[in-house]
N, C-alpha and C positions, 0 to 999 in steps of 0.2 A: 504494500500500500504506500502512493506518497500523498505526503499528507503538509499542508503548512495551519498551521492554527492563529488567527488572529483574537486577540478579546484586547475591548476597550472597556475600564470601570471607570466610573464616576460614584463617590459616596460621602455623604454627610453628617455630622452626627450634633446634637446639640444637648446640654445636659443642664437643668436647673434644678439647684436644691434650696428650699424651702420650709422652713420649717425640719417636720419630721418627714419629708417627702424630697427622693431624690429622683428628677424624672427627664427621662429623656427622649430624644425623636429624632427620628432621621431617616432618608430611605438613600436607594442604589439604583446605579443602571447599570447594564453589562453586556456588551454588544459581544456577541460572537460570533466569527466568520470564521469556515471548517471548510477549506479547496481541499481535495482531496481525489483520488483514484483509487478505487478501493477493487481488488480483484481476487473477491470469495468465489471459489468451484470455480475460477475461469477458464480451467485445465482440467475439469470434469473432479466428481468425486467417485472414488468407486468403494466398493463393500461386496469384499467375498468373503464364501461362508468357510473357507480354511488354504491352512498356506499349501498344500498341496494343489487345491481347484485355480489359487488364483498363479501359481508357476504354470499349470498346464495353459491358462489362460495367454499369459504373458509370452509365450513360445510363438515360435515361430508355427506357422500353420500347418497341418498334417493329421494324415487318418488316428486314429485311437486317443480321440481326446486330445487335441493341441492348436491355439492358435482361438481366436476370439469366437468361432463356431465351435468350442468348447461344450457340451452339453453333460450337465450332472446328471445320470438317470438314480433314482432312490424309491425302494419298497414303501409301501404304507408306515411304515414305524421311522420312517428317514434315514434308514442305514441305504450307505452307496451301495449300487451295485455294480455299476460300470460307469467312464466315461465314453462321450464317442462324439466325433464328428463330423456336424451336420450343418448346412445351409439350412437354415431357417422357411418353412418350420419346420421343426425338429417332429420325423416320425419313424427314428428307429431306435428308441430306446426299446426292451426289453420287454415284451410280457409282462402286464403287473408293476409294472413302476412307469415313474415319471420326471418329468426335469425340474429339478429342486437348485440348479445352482451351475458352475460355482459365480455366478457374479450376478450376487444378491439384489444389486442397488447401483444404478447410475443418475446422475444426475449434473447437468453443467450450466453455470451462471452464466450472465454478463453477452450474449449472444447478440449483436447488431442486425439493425434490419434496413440498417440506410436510410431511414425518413424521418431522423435530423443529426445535424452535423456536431455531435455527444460525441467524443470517445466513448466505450462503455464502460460506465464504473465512474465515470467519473462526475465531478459536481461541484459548485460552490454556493454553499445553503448559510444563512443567518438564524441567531437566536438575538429573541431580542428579550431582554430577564429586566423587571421593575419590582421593586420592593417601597415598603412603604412601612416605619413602625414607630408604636410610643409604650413605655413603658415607665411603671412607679416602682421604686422601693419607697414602702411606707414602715419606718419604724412605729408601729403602733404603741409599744409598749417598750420598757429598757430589754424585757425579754420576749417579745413578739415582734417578727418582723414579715410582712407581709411583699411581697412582685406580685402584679398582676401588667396584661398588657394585651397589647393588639397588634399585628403583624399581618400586614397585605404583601401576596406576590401574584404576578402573571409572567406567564410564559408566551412569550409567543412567537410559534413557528413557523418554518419559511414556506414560499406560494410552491405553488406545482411551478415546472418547466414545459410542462406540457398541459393544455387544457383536458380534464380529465374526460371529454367527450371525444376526444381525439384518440385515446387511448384505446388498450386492446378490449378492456373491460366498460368502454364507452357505452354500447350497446345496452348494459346491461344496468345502466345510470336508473332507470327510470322502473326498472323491479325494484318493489318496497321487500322482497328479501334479500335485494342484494346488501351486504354490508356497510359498506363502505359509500359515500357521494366522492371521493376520488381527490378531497382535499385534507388538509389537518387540521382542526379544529385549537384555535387560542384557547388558552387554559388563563382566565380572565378574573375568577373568583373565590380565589385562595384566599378566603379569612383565616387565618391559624392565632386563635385564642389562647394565653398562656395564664396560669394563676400557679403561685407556690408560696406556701408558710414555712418558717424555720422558728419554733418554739420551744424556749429553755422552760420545761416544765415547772421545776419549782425556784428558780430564777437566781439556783447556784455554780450552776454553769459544770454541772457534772450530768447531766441529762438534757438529751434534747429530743425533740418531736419535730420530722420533717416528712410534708405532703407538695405535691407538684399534678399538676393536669394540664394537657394541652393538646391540640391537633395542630398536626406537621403535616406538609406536601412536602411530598418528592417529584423534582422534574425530568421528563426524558430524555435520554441522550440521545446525541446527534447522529450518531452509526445510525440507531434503530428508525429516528426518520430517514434517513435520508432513500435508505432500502426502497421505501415507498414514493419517492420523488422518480429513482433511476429504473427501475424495475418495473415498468410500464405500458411492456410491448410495442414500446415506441423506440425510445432510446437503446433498450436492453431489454433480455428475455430470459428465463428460466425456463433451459430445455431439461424434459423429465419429471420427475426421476421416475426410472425404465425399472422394471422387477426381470427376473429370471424368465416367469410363466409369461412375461409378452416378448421377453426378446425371441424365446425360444417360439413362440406362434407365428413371431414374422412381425406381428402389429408394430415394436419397436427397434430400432437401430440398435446394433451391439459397435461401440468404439472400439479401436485397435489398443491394447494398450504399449507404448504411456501413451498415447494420443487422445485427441477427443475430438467430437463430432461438429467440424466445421459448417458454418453457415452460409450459404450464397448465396441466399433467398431476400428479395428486397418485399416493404411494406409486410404488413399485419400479418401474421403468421396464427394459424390455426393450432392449439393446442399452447400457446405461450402459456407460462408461469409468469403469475405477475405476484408484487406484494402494495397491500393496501393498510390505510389505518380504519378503524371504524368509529361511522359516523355517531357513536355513542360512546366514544375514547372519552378518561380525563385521567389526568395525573395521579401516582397512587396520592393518595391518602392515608395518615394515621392517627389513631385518637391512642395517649400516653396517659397511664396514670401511675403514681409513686405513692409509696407510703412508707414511712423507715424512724427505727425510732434505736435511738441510742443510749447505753448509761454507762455511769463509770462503774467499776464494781471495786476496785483496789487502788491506789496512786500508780496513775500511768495504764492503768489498764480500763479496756471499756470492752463492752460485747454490745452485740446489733443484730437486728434485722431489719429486712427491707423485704417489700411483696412490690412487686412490679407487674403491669398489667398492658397490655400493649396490642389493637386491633387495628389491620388493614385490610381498608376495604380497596378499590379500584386500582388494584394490583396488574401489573403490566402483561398479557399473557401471550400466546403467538399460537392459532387454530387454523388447520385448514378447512378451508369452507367451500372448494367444487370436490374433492374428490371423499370429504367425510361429513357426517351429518353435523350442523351446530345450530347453536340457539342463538334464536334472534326473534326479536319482535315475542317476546316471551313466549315462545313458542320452538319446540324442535326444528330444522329446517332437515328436509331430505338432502343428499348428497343428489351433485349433477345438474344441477339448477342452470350451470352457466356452463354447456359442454363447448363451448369456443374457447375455453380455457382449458389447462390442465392444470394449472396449478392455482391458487387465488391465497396467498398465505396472510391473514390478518392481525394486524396489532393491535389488540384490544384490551380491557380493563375489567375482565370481570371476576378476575383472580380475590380471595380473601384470605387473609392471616388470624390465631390468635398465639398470643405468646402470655404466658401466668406463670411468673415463681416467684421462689421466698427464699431469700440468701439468712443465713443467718450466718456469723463469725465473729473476733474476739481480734481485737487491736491493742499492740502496746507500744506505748508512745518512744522515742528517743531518749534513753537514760540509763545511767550505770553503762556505758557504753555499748547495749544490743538495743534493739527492736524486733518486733514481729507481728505480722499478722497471719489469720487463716479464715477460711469462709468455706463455705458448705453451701453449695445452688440446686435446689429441687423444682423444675420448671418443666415444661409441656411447651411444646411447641406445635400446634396445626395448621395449615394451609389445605390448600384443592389445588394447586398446582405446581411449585418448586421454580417454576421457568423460566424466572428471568435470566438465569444464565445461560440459556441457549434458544438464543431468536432462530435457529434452522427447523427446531424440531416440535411437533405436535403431541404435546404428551399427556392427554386429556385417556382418563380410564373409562371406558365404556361398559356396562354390566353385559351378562351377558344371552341381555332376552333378543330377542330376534322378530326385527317387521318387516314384514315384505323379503325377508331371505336378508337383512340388512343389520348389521349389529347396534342395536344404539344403546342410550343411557337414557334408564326409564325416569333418571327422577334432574330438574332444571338445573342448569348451569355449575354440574360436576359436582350436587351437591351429597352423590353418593360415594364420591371418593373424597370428601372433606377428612383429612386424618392426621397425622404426624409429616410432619415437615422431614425436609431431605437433613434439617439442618437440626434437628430434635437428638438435644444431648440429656438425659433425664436426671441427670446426678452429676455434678462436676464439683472438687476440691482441689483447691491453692491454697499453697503452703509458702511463705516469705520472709526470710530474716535475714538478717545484718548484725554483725558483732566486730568490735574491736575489742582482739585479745592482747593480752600480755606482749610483751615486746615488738608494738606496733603492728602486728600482724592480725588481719581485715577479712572477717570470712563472710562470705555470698552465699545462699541457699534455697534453692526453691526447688516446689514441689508442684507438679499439675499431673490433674487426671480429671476421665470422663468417661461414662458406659457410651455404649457403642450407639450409630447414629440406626435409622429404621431404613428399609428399602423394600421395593414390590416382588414380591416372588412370581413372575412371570410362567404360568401355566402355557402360554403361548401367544402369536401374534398372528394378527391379520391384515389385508387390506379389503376396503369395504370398495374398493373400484380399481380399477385399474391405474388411473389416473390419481390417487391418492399421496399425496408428495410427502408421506412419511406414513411408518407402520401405525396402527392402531391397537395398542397392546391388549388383551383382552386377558384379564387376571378374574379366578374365582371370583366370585361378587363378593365386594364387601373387605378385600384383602389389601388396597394400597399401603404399601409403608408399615404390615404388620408383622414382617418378622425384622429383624436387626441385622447389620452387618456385621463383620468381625474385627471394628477399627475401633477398640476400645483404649485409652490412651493413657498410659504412666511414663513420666520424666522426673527424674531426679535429677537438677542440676546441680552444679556447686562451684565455687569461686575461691582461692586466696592470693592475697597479695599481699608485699609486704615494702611500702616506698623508703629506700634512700637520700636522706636528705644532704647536700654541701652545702651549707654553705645557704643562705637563702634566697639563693634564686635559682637553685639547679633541684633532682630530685632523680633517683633513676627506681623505676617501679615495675619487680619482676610480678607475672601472674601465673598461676595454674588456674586452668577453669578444666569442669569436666562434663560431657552432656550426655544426659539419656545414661547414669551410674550401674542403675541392673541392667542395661541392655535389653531391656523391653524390646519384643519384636514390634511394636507399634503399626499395625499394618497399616497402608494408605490405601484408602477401598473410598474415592469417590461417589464410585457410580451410584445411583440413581436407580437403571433397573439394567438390563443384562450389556454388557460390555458393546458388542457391536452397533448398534445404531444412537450411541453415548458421545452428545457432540459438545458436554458444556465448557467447554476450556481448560479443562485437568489434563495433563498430559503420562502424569506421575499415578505407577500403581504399583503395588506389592510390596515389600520389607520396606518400611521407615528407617529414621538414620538411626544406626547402629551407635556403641559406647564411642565417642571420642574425647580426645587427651587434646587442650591446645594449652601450650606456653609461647607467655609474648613478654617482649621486656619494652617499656615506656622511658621516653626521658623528656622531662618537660626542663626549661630553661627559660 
């Protein structure tokens, strides 16, 4: 990707105190300009179902399986039983089997069609960001002290490049199920309310009582518009993505690889992939609430807890909408609605969150030369979709009743896969301390752990059309995110050091630190649901870092 970032800010702040009232106001602008060339899948993506099918693939051409007419034949239970072949369509696999593979999944961006003068991928889009706030601290009392305030933003985002009647999905403006009106809606109405007390309960300054509320917006990023300015079937197109069982029928192209499937075709092409926002987009949203109360219980030492409470609603989501069924207009939509497309991928808002725990732990202050503290986190975390980190993929759970031969989800807007979040840690302790010992010598120590996060046990996947631009997982009903992964986490770190001082202005300071002390296998187990069609930017899987030893020597002067 090249990419040049400009931002202009302007901001103000003005502060009057008063009395017992210290308050202030001011807002921001922040102009951002994002040129850019951005070239996702513009070299095809491909997805074979093991490294055997995809060497055979990768060969040079020839009888017994070799060369991009490749064909996996497999029994009912999906054991191989031969490769072979074939010019499309494929009709000599075996008695009793069929062609399962090896080259699962294609699919390639960025594809010009000449009618206008875009590179593809490329753009230069504006954000325009206004802020607006006032807020009090009111000492009401020597030991009640009160913020409340108010806080305006708008976002607003950049025009089309193309008039969206122009477009591939022009046609289809004027269906009240189509998703999208083909522009991006400003995000105009962001009041986010804040109120917090901090109260020394009996006004000796060894107990305190602290609550906080307020609703935050989060604003969209530029990547994720812009998808929907360039990808348009005007400027650029999303060819695919092709399955096995069409490349093999003939209906779809098989690429050579490494190559991919060139375009010479001018004007509007049949079957483009396009991406759109929908006309019922708004920024996420969250409403926060705190409550946390502190005492001392010894000199220097205090214990706490806090319960935190934290729901989002209009959550950023990414569904396909020609080739799988989705909800719109409160109502399920059938798949195929707009067959002049193959692809229609949406960025939409109807994703939710809730987040609920209660830390409790014990602090002690700096004295007698150690400190330390430790906490204990008991929290739940649920969502319906996980997906903001990967805009390619459609990860919506469908139950699994059946209409018309068609897989859908019997209850609105994935409100039966509402469950445990990808990011749901249910038990977490941190452990922290600092000591100066005996003859200057400084020791470091900390301690973290967490049970392991939840993920989908996939019983299997489908595609509900051919045309469908990502699998549609179809898990037991009722089962997202209900077993765990095996990425439960213990580090033992530790630190010593011990500085030389000349003289006062020099110092030379050796350190040992050591990380990960037991050698915890710490597994890294992103995923989400089964490994192959896992696109959220983790690139990192299996053993975590192992014990290591570092020494460093410091010399300040």
């Amino acid at each position: 990707m090249d990419e040049t970032f400009w931002r202009t800010q302007l901001r103000d702040n003005f502060s009057i105190v008063h009395g017992k009232h210290d308050i202030k106001f001011g807002g921001e602008w922040i102009h951002s300009l994002n040129a850019q060339t951005f070239r996702g899948f513009f070299t095809g993506r491909y997805l074979f179902d093991s490294v055997d099918g995809f060497i055979r693939y990768a060969s040079p051409a020839g009888p017994g399986g070799f060369g991009p007419n490749t064909a996996e034949c497999a029994n009912a239970s999906f054991t191989i039983d031969t490769f072979v072949t074939s010019t499309p369509p494929v009709t000599n696999c075996p008695a009793g089997t069929s062609v399962v593979g090896p080259l699962l999944f294609y699919e390639q961006d960025g594809l010009p069609t000449g009618l206008l003068n875009i590179p593809p991928g490329a753009s230069s889009i504006t954000n325009q960001d206004y802020a607006l706030f006032i807020q009090d601290k009111w000492q009401v009392t020597r030991n009640l002290t009160v913020n409340y305030g108010l806080r305006w933003e708008a976002q607003i985002f950049p025009s089309t490049v193309v008039p969206p009647s122009k477009t591939a999905y022009g046609q289809y403006l004027s269906n009240p199920n189509f998703p999208s009106d083909g522009t991006e809606h400003n995000q105009t109405a962001e009041f986010q309310p804040r109120l917090g007390i901090a109260w020394d309960v009996r006004g000796n300054q060894k107990s305190v009582l602290r609550a906080s509320a307020g609703i935050y917006y989060a604003h969209q990023n530029m990547l994720t518009q812009v998808g929907s300015i360039t990808t348009n079937g005007v400027q650029q197109f999303l060819l695919g993505p092709f399955g096995s069982s069409n490349i093999a029928a003939g209906t779809d192209p098989a690429p050579v690889w490494p190559g991919d499937l060139k375009s010479n075709l001018a004007g509007l092409q049949a079957n483009s992939g396009v991406r759109v926002f929908s006309k019922d987009y708004h920024n996420p949203r969250v409403y926060v609430g705190d409550f946390a109360y502190e005492q001392e219980i010894h000199p220097s030492w205090t214990a706490y807890v806090d319960f935190n409470w934290s729901k989002g609603v209009h959550l950023t989501d990414f569904i396909e909408a020609e080739g799988a069924p989705y909800f719109f207009n409160g109502k399920l939509q059938p798949a195929g609605q707009f067959p002049f497309l193959g692809s229609l991928f949406v960025t939409e808002s109807e994703a939710k969150s809730l987040y609920r725990g209660m830390t409790i732990g014990m602090r002690k202050r700096m004295s007698n030369h150690w400190q330390l503290e430790w906490n204990y986190v008991l929290s739940e975390d649920l969502d319906n979709d996980s997906n903001e980190r990967d805009p390619f993929t459609d990860r919506r759970l469908f139950n699994t009743a059946l209409v018309g031969g068609v897989v859908v989800d019997t209850s609105p807007n994935g409100a039966a896969t509402y469950s445990f979040s990808d990011r749901d840690e249910r038990h977490k302790f941190n452990l922290y301390s600092y000591a100066e010992l005996p003859h200057r010598f400084i020791v470091n120590t900390r301690l973290q752990a967490h049970s392991p996060e939840p993920i989908t046990p996939v019983s299997g996947f489908c595609t509900t059309s051919p045309t469908v631009a990502m699998p549609v997982f179809i898990p037991p009903a009722g089962c997202r995110n209900s077993t765990w992964k095996n990425n439960e986490y213990i580090s033992w770190d530790w630190r010593v050091s011990r500085p030389f001082r000349f003289g006062e202005r020099y110092a030379l300071t050796p350190t040992v630190e050591m990380f990960n002390t037991t050698n915890y296998r710490n597994l890294v187990n992103p995923l989400t649901t089964t490994a192959l069609f896992d696109f959220d930017g983790f690139i990192r899987q299996g053993e975590g870092d192992p014990r290591q030893l570092q020494l460093s020597l410091r010399f300040v002067f």
